[in-house]
Each structure stands twice: as structure tokens, then as C-alpha cells.
N, CA, C and O atoms as a GROMACS GRO file, in nm:
protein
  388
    1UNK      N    1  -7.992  -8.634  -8.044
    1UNK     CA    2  -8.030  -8.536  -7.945
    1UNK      C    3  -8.006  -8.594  -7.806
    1UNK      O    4  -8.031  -8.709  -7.768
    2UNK      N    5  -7.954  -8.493  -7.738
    2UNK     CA    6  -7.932  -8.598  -7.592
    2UNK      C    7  -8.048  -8.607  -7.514
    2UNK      O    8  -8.144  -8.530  -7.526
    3UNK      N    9  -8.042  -8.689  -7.443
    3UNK     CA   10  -8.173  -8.714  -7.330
    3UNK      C   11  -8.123  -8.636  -7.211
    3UNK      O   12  -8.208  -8.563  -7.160
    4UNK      N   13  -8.011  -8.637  -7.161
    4UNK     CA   14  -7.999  -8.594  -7.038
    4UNK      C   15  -7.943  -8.461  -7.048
    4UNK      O   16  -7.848  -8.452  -7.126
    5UNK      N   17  -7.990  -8.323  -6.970
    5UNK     CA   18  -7.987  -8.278  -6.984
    5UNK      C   19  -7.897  -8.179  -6.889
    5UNK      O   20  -7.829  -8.238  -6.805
    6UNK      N   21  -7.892  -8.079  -6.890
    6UNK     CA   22  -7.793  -7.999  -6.743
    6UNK      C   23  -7.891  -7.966  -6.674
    6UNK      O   24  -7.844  -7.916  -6.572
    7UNK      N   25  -8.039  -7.963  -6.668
    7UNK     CA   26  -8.140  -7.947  -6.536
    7UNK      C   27  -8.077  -8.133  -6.478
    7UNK      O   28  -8.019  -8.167  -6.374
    8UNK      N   29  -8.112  -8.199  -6.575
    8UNK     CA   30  -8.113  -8.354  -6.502
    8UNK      C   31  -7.953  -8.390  -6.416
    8UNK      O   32  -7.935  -8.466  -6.321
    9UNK      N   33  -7.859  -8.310  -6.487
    9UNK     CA   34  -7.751  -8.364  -6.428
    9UNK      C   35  -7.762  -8.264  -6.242
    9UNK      O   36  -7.749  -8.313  -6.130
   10UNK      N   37  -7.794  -8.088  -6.291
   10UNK     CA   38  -7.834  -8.001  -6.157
   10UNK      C   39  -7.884  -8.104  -6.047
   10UNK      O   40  -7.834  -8.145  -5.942
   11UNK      N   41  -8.012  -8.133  -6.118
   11UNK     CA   42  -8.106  -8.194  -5.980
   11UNK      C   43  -8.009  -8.333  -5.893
   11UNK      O   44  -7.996  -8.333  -5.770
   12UNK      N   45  -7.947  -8.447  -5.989
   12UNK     CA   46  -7.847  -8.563  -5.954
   12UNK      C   47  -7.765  -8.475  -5.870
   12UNK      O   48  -7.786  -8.463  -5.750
   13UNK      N   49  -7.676  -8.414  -5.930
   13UNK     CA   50  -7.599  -8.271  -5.814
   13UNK      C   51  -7.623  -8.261  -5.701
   13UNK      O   52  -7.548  -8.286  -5.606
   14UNK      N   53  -7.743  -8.220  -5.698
   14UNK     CA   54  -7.826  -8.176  -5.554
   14UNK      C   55  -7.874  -8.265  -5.488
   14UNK      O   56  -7.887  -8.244  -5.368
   15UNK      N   57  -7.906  -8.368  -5.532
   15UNK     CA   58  -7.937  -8.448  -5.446
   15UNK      C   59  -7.836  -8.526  -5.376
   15UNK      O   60  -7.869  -8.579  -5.270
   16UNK      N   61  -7.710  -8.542  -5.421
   16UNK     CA   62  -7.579  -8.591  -5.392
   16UNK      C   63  -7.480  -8.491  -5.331
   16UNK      O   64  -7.358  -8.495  -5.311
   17UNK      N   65  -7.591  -8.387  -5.304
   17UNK     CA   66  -7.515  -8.277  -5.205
   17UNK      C   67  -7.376  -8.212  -5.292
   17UNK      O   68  -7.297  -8.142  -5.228
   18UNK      N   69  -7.354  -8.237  -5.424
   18UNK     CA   70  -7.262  -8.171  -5.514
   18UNK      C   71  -7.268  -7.990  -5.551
   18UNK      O   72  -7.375  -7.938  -5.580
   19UNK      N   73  -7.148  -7.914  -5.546
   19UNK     CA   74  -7.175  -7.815  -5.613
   19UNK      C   75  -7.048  -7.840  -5.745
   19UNK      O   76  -6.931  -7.879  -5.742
   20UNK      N   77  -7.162  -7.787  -5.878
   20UNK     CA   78  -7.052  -7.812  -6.014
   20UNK      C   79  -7.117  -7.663  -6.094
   20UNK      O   80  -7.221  -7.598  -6.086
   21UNK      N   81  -6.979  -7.653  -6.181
   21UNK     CA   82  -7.010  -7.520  -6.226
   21UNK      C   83  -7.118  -7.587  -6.376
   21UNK      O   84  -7.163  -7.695  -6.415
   22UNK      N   85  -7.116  -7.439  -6.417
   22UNK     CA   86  -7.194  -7.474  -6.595
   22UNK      C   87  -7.158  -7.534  -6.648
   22UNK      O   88  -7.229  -7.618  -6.704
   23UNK      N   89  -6.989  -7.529  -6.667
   23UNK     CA   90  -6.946  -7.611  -6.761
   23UNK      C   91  -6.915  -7.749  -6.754
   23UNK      O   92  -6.879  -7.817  -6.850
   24UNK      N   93  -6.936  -7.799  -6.605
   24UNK     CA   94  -6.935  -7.904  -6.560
   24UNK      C   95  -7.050  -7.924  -6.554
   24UNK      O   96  -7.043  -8.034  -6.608
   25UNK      N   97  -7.183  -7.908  -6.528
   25UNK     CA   98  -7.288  -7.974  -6.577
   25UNK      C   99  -7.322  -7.989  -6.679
   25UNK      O  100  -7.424  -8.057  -6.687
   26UNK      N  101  -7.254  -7.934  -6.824
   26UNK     CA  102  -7.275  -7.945  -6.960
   26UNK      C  103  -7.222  -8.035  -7.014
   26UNK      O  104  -7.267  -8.088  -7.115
   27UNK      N  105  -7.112  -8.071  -6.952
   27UNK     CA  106  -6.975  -8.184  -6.980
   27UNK      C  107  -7.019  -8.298  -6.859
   27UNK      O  108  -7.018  -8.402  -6.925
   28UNK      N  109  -7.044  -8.323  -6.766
   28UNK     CA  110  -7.158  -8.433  -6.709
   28UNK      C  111  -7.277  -8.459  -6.813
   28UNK      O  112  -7.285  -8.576  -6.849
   29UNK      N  113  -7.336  -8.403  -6.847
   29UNK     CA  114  -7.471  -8.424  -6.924
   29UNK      C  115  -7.427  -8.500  -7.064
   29UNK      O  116  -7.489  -8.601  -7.098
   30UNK      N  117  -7.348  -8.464  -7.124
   30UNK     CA  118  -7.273  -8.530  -7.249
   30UNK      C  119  -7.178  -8.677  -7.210
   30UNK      O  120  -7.140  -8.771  -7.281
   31UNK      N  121  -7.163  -8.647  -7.075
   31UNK     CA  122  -7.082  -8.809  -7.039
   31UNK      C  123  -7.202  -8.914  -7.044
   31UNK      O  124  -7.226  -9.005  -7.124
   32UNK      N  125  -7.292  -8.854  -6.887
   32UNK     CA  126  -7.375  -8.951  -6.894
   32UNK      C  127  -7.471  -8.981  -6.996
   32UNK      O  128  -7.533  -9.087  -7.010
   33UNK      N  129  -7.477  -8.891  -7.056
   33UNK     CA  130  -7.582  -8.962  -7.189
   33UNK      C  131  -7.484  -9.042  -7.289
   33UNK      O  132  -7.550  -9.121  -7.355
   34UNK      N  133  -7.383  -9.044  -7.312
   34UNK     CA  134  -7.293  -9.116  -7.390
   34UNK      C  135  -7.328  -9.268  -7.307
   34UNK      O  136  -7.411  -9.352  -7.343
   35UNK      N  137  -7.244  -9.275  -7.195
   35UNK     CA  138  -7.286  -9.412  -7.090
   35UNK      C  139  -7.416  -9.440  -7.137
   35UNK      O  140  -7.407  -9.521  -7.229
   36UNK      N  141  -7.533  -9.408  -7.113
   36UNK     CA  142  -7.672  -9.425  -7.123
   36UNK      C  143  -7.688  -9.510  -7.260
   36UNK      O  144  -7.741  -9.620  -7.266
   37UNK      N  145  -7.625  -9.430  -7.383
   37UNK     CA  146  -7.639  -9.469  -7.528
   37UNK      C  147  -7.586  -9.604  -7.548
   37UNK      O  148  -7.642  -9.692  -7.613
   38UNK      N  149  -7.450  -9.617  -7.476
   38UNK     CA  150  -7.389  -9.739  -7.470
   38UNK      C  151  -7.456  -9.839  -7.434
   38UNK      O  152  -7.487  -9.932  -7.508
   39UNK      N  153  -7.497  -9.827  -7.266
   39UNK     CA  154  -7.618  -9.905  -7.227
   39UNK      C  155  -7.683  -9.995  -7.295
   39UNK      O  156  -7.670 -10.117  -7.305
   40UNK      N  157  -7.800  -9.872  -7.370
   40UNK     CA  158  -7.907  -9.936  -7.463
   40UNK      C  159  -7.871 -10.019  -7.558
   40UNK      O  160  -7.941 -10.116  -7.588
   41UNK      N  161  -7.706  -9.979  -7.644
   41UNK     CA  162  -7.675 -10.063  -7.772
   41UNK      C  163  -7.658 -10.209  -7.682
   41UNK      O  164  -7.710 -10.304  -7.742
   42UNK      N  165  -7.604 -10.241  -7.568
   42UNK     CA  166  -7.582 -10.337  -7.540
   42UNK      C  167  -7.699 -10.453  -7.486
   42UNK      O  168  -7.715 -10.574  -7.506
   43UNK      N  169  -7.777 -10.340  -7.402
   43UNK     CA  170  -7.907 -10.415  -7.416
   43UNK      C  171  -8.017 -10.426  -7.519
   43UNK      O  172  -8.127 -10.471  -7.488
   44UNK      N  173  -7.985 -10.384  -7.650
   44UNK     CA  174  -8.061 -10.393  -7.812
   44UNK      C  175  -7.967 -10.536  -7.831
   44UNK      O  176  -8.030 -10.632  -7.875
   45UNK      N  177  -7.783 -10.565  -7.794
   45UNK     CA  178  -7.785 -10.707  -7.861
   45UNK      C  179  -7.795 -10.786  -7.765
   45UNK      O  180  -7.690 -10.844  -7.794
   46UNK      N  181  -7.828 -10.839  -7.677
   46UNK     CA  182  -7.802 -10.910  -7.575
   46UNK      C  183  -7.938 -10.931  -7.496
   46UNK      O  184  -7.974 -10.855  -7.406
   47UNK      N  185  -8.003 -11.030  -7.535
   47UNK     CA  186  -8.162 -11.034  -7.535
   47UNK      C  187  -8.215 -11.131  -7.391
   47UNK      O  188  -8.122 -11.188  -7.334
   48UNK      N  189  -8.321 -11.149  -7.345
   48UNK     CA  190  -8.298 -11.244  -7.268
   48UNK      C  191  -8.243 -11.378  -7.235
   48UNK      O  192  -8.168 -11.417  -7.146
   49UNK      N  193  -8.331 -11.466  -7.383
   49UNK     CA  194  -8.270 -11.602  -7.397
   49UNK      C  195  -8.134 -11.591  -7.416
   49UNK      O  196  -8.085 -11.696  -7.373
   50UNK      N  197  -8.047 -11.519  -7.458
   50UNK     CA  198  -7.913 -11.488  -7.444
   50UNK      C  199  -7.875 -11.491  -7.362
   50UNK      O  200  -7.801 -11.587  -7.340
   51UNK      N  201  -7.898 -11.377  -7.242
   51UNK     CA  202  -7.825 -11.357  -7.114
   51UNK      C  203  -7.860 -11.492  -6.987
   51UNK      O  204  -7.789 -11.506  -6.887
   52UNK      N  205  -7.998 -11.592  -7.024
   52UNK     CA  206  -8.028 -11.700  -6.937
   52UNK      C  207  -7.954 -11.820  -6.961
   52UNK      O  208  -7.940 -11.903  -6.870
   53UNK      N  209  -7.896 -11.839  -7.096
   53UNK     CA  210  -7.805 -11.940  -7.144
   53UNK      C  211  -7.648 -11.897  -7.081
   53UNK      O  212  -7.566 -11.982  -7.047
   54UNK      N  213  -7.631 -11.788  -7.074
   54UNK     CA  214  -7.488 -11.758  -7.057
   54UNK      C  215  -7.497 -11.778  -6.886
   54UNK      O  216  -7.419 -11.856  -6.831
   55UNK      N  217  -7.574 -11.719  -6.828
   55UNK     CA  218  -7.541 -11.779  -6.669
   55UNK      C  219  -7.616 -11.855  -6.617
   55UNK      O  220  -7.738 -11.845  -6.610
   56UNK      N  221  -7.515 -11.979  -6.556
   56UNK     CA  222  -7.557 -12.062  -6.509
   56UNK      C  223  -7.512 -12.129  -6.369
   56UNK      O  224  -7.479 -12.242  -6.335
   57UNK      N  225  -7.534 -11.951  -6.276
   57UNK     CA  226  -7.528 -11.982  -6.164
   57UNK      C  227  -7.684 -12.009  -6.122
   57UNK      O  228  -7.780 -11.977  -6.191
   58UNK      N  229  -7.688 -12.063  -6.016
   58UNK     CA  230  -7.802 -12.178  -5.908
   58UNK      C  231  -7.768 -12.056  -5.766
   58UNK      O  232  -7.655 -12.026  -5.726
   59UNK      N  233  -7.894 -12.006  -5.717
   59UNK     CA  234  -7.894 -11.972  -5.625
   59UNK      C  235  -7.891 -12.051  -5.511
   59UNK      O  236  -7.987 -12.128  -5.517
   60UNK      N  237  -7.816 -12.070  -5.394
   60UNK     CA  238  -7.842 -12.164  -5.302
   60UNK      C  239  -7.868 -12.148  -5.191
   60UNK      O  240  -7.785 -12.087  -5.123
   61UNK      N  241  -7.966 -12.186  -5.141
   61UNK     CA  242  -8.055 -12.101  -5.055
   61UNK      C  243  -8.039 -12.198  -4.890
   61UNK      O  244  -7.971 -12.301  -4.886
   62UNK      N  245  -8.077 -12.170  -4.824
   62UNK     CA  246  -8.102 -12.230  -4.661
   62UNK      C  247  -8.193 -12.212  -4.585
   62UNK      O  248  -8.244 -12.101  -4.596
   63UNK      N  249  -8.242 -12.289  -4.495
   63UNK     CA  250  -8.329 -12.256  -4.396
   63UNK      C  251  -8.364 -12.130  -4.268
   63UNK      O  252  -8.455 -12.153  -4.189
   64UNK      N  253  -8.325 -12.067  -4.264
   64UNK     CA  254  -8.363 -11.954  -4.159
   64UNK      C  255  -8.369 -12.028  -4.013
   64UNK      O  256  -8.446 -12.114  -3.971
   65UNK      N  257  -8.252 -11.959  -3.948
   65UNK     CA  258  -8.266 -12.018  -3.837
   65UNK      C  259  -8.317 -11.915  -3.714
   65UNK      O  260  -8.311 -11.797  -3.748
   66UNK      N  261  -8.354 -11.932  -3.613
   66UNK     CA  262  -8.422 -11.829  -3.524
   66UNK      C  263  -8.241 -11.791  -3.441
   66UNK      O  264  -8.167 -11.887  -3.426
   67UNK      N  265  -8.199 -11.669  -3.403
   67UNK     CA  266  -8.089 -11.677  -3.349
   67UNK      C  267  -8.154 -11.567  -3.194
   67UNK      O  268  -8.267 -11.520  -3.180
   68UNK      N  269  -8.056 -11.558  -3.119
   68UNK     CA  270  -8.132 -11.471  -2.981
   68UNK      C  271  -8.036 -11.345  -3.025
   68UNK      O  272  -7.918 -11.339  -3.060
   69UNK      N  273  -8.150 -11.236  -3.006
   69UNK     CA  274  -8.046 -11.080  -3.050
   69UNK      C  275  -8.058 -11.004  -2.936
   69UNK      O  276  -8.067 -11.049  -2.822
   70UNK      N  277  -8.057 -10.887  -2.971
   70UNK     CA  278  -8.097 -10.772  -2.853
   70UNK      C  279  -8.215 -10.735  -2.795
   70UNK      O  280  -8.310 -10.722  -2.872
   71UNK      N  281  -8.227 -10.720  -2.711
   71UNK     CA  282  -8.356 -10.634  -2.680
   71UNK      C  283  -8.386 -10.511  -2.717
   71UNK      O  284  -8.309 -10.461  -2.799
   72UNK      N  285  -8.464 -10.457  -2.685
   72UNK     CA  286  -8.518 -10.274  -2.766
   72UNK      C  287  -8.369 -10.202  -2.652
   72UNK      O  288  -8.269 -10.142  -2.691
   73UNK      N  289  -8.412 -10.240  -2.496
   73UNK     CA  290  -8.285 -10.187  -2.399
   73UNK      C  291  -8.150 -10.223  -2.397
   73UNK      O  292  -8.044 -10.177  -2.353
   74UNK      N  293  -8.184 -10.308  -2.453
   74UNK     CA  294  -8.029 -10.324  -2.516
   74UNK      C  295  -7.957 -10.239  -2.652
   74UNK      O  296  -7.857 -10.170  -2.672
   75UNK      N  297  -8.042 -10.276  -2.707
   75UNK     CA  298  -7.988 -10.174  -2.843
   75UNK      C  299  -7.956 -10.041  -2.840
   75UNK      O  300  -7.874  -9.974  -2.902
   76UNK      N  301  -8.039 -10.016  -2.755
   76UNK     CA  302  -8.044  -9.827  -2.715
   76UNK      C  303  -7.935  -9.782  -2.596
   76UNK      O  304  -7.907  -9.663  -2.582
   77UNK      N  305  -7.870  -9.890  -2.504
   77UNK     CA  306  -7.789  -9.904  -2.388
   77UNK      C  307  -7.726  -9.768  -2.471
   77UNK      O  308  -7.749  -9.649  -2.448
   78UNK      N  309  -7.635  -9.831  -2.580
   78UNK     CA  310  -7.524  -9.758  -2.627
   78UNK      C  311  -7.517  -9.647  -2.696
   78UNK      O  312  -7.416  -9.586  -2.730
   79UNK      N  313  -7.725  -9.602  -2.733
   79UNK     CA  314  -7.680  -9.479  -2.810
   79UNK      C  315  -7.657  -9.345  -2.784
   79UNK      O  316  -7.717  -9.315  -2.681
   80UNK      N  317  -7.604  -9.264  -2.825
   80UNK     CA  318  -7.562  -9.102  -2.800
   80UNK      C  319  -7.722  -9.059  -2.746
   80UNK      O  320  -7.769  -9.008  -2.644
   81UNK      N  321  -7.763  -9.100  -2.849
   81UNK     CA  322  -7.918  -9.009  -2.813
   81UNK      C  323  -8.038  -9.079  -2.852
   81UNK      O  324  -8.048  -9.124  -2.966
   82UNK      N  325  -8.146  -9.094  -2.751
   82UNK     CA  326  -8.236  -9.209  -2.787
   82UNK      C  327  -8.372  -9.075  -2.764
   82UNK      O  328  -8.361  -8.971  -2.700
   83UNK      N  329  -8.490  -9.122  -2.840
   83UNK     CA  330  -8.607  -9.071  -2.807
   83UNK      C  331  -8.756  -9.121  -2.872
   83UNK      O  332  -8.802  -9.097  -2.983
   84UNK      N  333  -8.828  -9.219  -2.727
   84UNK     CA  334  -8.933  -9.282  -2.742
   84UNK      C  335  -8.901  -9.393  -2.807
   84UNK      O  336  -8.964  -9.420  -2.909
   85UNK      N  337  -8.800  -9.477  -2.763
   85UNK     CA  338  -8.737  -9.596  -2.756
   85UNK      C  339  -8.708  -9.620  -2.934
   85UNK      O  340  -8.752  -9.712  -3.003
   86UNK      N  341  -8.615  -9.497  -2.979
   86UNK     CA  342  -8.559  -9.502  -3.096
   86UNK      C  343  -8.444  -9.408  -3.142
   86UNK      O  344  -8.450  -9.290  -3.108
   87UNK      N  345  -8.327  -9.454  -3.226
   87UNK     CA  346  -8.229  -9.413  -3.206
   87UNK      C  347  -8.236  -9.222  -3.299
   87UNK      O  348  -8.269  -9.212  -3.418
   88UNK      N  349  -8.200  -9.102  -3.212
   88UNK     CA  350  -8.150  -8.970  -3.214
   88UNK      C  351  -8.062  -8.969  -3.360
   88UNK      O  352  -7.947  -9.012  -3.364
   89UNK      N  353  -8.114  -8.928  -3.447
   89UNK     CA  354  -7.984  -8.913  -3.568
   89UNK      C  355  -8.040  -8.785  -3.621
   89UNK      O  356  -8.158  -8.747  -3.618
   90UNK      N  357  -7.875  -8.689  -3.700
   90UNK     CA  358  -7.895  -8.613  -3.722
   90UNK      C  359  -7.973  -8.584  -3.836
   90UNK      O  360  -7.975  -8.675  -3.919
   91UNK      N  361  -8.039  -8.482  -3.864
   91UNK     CA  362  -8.161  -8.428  -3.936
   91UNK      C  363  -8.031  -8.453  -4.116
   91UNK      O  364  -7.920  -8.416  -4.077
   92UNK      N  365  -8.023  -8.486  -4.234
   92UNK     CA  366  -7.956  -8.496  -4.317
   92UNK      C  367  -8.059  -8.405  -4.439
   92UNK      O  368  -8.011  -8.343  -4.534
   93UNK      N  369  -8.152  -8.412  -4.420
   93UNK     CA  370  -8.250  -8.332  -4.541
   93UNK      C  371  -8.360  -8.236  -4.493
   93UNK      O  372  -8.442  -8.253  -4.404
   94UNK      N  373  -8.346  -8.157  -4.554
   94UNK     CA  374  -8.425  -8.037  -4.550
   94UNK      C  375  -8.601  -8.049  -4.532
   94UNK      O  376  -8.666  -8.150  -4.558
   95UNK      N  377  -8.650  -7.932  -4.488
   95UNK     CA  378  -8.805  -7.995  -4.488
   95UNK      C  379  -8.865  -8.032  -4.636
   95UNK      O  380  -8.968  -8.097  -4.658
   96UNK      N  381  -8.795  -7.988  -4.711
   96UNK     CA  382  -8.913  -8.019  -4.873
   96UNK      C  383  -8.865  -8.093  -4.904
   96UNK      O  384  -8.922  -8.131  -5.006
   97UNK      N  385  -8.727  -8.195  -4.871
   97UNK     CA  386  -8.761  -8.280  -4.911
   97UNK      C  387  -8.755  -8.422  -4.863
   97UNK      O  388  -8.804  -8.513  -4.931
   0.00000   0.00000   0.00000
């Protein structure tokens, strides 16, 4: 039975600002749950002590250095549109959400 469904693929849609017909959300919903299935078989063989033996990269880390940046008037010198010492951008989402 699939998990993902054509509401789940709709809502991904919409939120990614997509328009897809029926039959493309029916045929999305059968991809990504295929991907999904795959997924899981791979993470059912491939266990932790498995995946910690196989890499053996070392993160290498450094000290943090203090560097001199901008000021608040500086940063804002250049923008299109500033208000209450923060940068004007356009509205991208609706009120609900």
C-alpha cells in the first residue's frame, strides 16, 4: 500500500509554488513512494556499526577568530529598501501561512 499519497504530493506542490495536473500527482505519488521504499531497504541493511566503520573521515576543526565586519549603517548603505534598521524584502507567502 503506498504511504504517499496525491493529497501529500498536492500539499509538496504547493508549497514549492508548483501547479501539476491529476495525473501528475498520481504518477509523483507512485515515484516518490518507490524512492521512499528504496530508502528504507537500504537503511534495514546498512546499520550503524556499519556505516561508522566505513567512514573514516576526522572532522577538523579551528579556532574562531574575531574578524572586523559591517556596521548596522553600513549594511543598510546599499539596500533598495530599509525599515527600522532592517532590510525591505518582498512579502513571498501568504497570510496563513
Amino acid at each position: 500500500m503506498p504511504e504517499i499519497s496525491g493529497d501529500d504530493v498536492a500539499h509538496l506542490a504547493r508549497l514549492s509554488r508548483l501547479t501539476l495536473t491529476d495525473n501528475e500527482l498520481q504518477q509523483f505519488a507512485g515515484q516518490l513512494d518507490s524512492i521512499l521504499s528504496h530508502v528504507r531497504t537500504i537503511a534495514e541493511v546498512a546499520d550503524d556499526e556499519q556505516r561508522s566503520v566505513l567512514n573514516t573521515v576526522v572532522n577538523v576543526t579551528r579556532e574562531d577568530q574575531v574578524m572586523p565586519g559591517f556596521t548596522p549603517e553600513e549594511a543598510l548603505a546599499q539596500a533598495p529598501a530599509v525599515e527600522d534598521q532592517r532590510f525591505m524584502v518582498p512579502r513571498i507567502l501568504g497570510e496563513a501561512e
